[in-house]
C-alpha positions as CSV (number, residue, x, y, z in Angstrom):
1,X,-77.1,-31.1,-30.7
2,X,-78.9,-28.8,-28.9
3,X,-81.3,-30.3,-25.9
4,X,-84.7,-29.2,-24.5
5,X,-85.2,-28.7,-20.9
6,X,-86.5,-31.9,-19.5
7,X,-89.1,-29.0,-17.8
8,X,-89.8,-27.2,-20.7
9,X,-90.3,-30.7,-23.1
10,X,-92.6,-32.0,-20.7
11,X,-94.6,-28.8,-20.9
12,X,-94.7,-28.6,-24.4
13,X,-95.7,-32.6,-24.6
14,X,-99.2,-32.3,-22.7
15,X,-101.1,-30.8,-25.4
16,X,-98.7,-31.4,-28.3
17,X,-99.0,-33.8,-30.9
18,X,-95.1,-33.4,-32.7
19,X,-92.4,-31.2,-33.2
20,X,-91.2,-29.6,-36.2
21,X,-89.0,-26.8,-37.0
22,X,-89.7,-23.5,-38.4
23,X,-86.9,-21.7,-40.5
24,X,-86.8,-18.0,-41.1
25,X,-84.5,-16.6,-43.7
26,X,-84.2,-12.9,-43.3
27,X,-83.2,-11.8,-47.4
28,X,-84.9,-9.0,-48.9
29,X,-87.8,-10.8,-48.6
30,X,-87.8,-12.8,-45.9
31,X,-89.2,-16.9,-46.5
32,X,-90.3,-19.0,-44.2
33,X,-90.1,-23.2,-44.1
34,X,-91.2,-25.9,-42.5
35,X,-90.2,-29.5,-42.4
36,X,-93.8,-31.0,-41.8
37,X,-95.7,-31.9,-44.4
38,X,-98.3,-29.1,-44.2
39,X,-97.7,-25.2,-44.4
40,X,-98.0,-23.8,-40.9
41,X,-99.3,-20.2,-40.2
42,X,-97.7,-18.8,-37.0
43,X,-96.8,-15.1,-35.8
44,X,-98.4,-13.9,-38.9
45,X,-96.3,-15.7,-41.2
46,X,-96.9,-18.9,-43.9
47,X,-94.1,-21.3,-43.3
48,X,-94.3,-22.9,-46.5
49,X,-93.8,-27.3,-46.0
50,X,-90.5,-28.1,-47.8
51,X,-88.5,-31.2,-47.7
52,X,-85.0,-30.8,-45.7
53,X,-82.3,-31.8,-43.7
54,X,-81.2,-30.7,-40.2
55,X,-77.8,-31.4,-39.0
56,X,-76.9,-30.7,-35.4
57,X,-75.4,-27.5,-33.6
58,X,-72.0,-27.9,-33.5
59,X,-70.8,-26.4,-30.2
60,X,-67.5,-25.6,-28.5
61,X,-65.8,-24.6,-25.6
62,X,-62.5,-23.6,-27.9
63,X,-62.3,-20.7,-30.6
64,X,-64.1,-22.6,-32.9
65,X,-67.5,-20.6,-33.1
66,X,-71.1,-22.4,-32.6
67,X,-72.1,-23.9,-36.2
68,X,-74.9,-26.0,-38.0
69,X,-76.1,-26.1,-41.7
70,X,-79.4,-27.8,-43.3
71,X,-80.5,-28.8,-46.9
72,X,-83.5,-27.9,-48.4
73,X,-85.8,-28.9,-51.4
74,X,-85.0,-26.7,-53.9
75,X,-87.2,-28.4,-57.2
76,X,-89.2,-25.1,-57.4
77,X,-86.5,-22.8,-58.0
78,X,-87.3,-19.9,-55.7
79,X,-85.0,-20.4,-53.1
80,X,-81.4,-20.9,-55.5
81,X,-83.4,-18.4,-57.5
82,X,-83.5,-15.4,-54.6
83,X,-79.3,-16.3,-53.7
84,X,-78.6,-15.7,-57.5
85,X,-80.4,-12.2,-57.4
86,X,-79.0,-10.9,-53.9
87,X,-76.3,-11.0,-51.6
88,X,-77.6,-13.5,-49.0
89,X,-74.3,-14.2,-46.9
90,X,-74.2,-12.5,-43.7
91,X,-78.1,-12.6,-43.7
92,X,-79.6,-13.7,-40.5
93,X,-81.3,-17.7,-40.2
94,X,-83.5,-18.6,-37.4
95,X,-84.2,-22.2,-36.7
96,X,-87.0,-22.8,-34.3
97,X,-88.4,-26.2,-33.1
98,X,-92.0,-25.7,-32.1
99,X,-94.7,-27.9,-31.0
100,X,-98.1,-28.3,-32.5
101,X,-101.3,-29.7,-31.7
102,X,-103.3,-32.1,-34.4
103,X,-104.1,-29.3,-36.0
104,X,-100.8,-27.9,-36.7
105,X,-101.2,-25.0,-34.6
106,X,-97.8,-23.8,-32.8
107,X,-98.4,-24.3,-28.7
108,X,-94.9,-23.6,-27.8
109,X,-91.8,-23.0,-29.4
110,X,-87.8,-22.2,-28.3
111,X,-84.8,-21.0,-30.5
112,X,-82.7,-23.8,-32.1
113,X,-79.8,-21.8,-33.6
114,X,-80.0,-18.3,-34.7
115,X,-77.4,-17.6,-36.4
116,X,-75.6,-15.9,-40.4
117,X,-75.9,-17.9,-43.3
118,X,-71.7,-18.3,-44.0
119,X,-72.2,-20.5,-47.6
120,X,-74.0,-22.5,-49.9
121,X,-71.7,-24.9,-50.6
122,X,-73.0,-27.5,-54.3
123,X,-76.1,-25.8,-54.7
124,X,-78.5,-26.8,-57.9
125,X,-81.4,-27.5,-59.1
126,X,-82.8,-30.3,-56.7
127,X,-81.2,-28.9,-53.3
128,X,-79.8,-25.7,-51.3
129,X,-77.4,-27.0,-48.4
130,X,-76.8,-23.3,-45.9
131,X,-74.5,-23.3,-43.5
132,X,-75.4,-21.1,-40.6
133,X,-72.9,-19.5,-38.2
134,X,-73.1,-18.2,-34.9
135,X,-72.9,-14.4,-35.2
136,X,-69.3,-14.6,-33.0
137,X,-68.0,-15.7,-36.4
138,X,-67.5,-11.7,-37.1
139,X,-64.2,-12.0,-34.4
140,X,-62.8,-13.6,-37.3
141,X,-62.9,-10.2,-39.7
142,X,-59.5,-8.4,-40.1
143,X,-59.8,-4.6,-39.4
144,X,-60.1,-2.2,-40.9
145,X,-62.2,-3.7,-44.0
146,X,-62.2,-0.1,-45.8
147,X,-59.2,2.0,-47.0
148,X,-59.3,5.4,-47.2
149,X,-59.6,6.0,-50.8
150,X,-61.2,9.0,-52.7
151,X,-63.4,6.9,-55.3
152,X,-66.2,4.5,-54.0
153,X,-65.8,1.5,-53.3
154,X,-69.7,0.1,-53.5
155,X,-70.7,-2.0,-56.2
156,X,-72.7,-0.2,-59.0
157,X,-76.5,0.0,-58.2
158,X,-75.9,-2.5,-55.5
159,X,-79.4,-2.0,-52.8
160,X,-77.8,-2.1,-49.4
161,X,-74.6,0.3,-50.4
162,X,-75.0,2.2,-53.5
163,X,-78.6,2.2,-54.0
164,X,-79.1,3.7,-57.5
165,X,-81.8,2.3,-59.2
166,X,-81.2,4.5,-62.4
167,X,-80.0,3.8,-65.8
168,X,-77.1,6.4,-65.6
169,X,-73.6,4.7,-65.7
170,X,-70.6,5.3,-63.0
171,X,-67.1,5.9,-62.9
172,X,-66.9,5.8,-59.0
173,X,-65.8,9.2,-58.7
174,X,-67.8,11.6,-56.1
175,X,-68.6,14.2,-59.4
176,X,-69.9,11.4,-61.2
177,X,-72.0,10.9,-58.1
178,X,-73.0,14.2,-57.8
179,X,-74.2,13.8,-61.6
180,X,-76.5,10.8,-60.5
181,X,-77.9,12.6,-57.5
182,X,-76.7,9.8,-55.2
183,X,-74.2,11.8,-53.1
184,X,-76.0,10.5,-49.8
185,X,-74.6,6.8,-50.4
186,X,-71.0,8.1,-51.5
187,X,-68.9,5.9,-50.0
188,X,-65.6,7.3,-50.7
189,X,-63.2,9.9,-48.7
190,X,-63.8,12.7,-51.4
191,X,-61.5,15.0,-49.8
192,X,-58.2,13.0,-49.9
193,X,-56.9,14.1,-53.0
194,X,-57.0,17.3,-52.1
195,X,-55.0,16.3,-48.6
196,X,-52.5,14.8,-50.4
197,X,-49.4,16.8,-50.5
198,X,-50.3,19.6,-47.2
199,X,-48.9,19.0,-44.2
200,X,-51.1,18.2,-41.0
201,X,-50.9,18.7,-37.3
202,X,-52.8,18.3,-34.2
203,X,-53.2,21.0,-31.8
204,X,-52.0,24.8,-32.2
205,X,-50.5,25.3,-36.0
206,X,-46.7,26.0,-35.6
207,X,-45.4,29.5,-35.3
């Protein structure tokens, strides 16, 4: 687990009362948790008290890349509720422990783990477990992730890729994109179809 600086924890300790952590999940909309028993306003944001469990970084000298996961309280639905409507993998987690006074007002705070959400392994109705991994985890990803292919490969209406939001349906194709005035988040290689069969150099074109 991560340690504070003997320094910096004495610091914090002369005018602090306890420690708790503040969580930021950066989704669409971001949310914001504490693990105290009172919401705590800090940096302009709520950090709404929820009920969860911290394990510790996992750190490593090897190729195994920097690690930790939590479990939150999940009996109000909005967080499992949020992960079914988006994408939230590869989404950025903060975990910060700060230090209040007696009126939960943040004095001092340092960065825990910051960090991807990987997975949410055996979530339901009564708890979210997120396990967070160090951004390094993207040495992992085989290249190149795309083909070259004419049609698109985004998913249909999809808001960080596609982006249509109308009712119009898709085959795809750049045409059909055309149609739907959504040419701008094409994300295929229109032109290979018609590269198929010529023959291509670089440099002068032969004599």
């Amino acid at each position: 687990m991560r340690s504070i600086p003997t320094a910096l924890s004495v610091e914090l300790l002369k005018d602090a009362n306890f420690l708790c952590h503040l969580i930021e999940l950066n989704f669409s909309t971001p949310l914001y948790f504490t693990d105290l028993d009172v919401d705590v306003y800090h940096n302009g944001h709520q950090y709404m008290a929820r009920g969860m469990e911290l394990a510790n970084v996992s750190t490593s000298m090897s190729m195994e890349v920097d690690n930790t996961s939590f479990v939150i309280d999940n009996v109000s639905r909005d967080i499992s509720t949020t992960i079914l409507n988006e994408e939230v993998r590869g989404k950025r987690c903060t975990i910060r422990l700060a230090a209040l006074t007696d009126h939960a007002s943040v004095i001092g705070e340092m960065v825990k783990f910051a960090g991807i959400i990987d997975s949410f392994p055996n979530m339901d109705e009564k708890k979210v477990p997120l396990e967070i991994y160090s951004p390094f985890v993207f040495w992992k990803r085989k290249t190149p992730r795309r083909i070259h292919q004419a049609t698109c490969p985004w998913i249909f209406k999809d808001s960080e890729t596609c982006r249509y939001a109308g009712t119009s349906a898709c085959d795809l194709s750049w045409d059909n994109c055309a149609t739907l005035n959504n040419t701008i988040n094409f994300g295929g290689f229109r032109w290979i179809l018609s590269l198929q069969n010529k023959q291509i150099w670089w440099g002068r074109a032969p004599k």
